[in-house]
C-alpha positions in Angstrom: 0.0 0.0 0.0 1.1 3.7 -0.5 0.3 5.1 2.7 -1.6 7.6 1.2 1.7 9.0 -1.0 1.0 10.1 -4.3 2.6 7.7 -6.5 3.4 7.3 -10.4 2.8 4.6 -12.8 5.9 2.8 -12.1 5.3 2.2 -8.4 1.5 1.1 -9.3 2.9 -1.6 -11.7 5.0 -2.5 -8.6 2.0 -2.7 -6.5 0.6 -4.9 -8.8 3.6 -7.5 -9.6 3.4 -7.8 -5.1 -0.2 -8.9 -5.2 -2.1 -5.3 -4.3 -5.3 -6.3 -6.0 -6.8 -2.3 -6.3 -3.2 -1.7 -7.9 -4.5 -3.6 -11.8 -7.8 -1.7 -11.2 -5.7 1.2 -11.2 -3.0 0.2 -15.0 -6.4 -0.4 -16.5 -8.1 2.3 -15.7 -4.4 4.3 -17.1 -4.4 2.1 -20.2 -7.4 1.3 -21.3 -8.1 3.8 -24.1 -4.3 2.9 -25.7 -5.3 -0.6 -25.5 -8.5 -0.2 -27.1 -7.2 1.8 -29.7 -4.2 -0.8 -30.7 -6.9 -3.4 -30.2 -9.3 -1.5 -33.1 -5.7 -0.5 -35.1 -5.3 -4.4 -35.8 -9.0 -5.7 -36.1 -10.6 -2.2 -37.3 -13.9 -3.5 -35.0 -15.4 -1.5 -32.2 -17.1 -4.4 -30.5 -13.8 -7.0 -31.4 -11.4 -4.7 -30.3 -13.4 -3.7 -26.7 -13.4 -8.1 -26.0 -10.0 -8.1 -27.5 -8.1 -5.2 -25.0 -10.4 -7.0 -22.1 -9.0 -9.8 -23.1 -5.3 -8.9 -23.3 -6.1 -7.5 -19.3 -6.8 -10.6 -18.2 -4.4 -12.5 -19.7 -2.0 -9.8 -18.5 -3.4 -10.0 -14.8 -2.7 -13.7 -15.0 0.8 -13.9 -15.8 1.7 -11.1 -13.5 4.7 -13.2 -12.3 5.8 -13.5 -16.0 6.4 -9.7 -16.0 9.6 -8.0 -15.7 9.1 -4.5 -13.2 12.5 -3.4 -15.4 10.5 -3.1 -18.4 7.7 -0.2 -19.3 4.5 -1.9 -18.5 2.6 -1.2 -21.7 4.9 -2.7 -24.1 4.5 -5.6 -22.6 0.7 -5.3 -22.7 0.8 -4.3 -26.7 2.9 -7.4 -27.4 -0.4 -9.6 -25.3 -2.9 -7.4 -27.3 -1.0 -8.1 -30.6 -0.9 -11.6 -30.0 -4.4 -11.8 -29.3 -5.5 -9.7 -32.5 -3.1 -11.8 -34.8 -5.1 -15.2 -33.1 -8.4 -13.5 -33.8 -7.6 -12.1 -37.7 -6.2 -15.9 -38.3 -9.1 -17.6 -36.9 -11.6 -15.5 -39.0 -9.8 -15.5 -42.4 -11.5 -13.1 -43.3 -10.7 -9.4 -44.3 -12.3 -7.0 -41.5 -15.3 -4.6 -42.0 -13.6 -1.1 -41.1 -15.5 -0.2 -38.4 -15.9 4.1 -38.5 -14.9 4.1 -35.0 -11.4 3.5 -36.5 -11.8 6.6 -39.0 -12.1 8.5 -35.7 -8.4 7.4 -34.5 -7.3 10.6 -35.9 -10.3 13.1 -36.5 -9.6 16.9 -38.3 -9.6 19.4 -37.3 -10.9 21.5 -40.4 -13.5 23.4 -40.0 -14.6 24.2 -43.6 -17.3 21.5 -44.3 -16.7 21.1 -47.7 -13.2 20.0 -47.1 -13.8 18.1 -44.1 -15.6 16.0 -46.8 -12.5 15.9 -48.8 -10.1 15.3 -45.7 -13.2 12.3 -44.4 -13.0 10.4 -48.1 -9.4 10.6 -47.9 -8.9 9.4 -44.3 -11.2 6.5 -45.0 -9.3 5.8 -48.6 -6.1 5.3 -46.0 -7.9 3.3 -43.5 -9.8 0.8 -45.9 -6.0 0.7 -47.9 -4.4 -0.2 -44.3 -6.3 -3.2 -43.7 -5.6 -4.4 -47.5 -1.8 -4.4 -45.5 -1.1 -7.5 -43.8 -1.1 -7.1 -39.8 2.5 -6.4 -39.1 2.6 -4.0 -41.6 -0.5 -2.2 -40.3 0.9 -2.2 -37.3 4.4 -0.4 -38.1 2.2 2.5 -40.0 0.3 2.7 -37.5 2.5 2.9 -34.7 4.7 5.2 -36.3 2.5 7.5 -38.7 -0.8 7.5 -37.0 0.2 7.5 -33.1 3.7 8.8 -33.6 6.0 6.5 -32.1 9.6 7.0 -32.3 12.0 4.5 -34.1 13.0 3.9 -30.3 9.6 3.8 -28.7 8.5 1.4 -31.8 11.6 -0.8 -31.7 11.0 -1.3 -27.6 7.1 -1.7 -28.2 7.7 -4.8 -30.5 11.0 -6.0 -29.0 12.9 -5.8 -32.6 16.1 -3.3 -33.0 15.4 0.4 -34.5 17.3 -0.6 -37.8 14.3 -3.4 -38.0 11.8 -1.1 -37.1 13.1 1.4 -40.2 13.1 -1.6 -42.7 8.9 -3.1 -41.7 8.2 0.7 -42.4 10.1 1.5 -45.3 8.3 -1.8 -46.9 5.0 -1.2 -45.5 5.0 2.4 -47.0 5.5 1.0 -50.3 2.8 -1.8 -49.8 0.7 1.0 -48.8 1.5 3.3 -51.5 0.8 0.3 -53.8 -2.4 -0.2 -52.3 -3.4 3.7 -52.7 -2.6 3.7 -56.4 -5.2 1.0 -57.1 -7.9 3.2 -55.7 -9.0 6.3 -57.1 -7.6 9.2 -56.6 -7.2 11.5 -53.2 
């Protein structure tokens, strides 16, 4: 227990790893939201990705002893969610409805309606061409481009070195641009 100290992150993830039950309560309720949204970044779902991040809690709650206190807590829980959405997107086979709740990941900021049209169409044109990409390349875009990761931040994230990190985006670009050409315009 804190003794009623005001305490950071870090020492709640401590908490936790000794058994303080309130302590999880407390990472969830921190990293929820990121965990939803990498969650609906992999299987573009509202209702998938809210079981999914749930899911990736639990099974994080459970192997609690598995964790290392050196490491950042939510790498670890984005390599559990990731595993859990690659599982889901094999079992289904199927290419994902984009759910609009993904569109929102990044919403404008223009205030001219016309060409929040223009700027809609085109964010949509780039979501629906992102899950033509296969998962790991999604990911790296989205990571990088969309949440705006550092090569660092990235390269911890999925446990690979930066020099990795630079080549899954430099190839997932291209896929991406490849993608983007086959649809009309934007």
């Amino acid at each position: 227990m804190n003794g009623g100290k005001v305490i950071g992150p870090k020492e709640i993830v401590l908490e936790w790893v000794k058994g303080d039950p309130s302590a999880f309560g407390r990472i969830v309720k921190m990293t929820m939201k990121q965990a939803y949204a990498v969650a609906l970044s992999f299987v573009g779902n509202a209702d998938d990705a809210k079981d999914i991040s749930q899911e990736a809690f639990i099974h994080a709650h459970r192997a609690r002893s598995r964790y290392d206190p050196d490491r950042e807590f939510f790498p670890w829980l984005y390599t559990i969610i990731r595993n859990l959405c690659l599982n889901f997107l094999k079992k289904r086979k199927v290419q994902t409805n984009l759910s609009l709740d993904a569109l929102e990941l990044k919403p404008s900021r223009d205030p001219n309606p016309q060409e929040q049209v223009i700027v809609n169409e085109k964010r949509e044109m780039v979501w629906k061409a992102l899950f033509e990409l296969t998962p790991e390349h999604r990911e790296v875009i989205i990571l990088k481009d969309i949440n705006g990761y550092s090569y660092a931040e990235i390269a911890g994230i999925l446990d690979v070195p930066i020099g990795t990190v630079m080549s899954r985006l430099y190839y997932a670009r291209e896929k991406l641009y490849e993608v983007l050409k086959g649809f009309k315009s934007i």
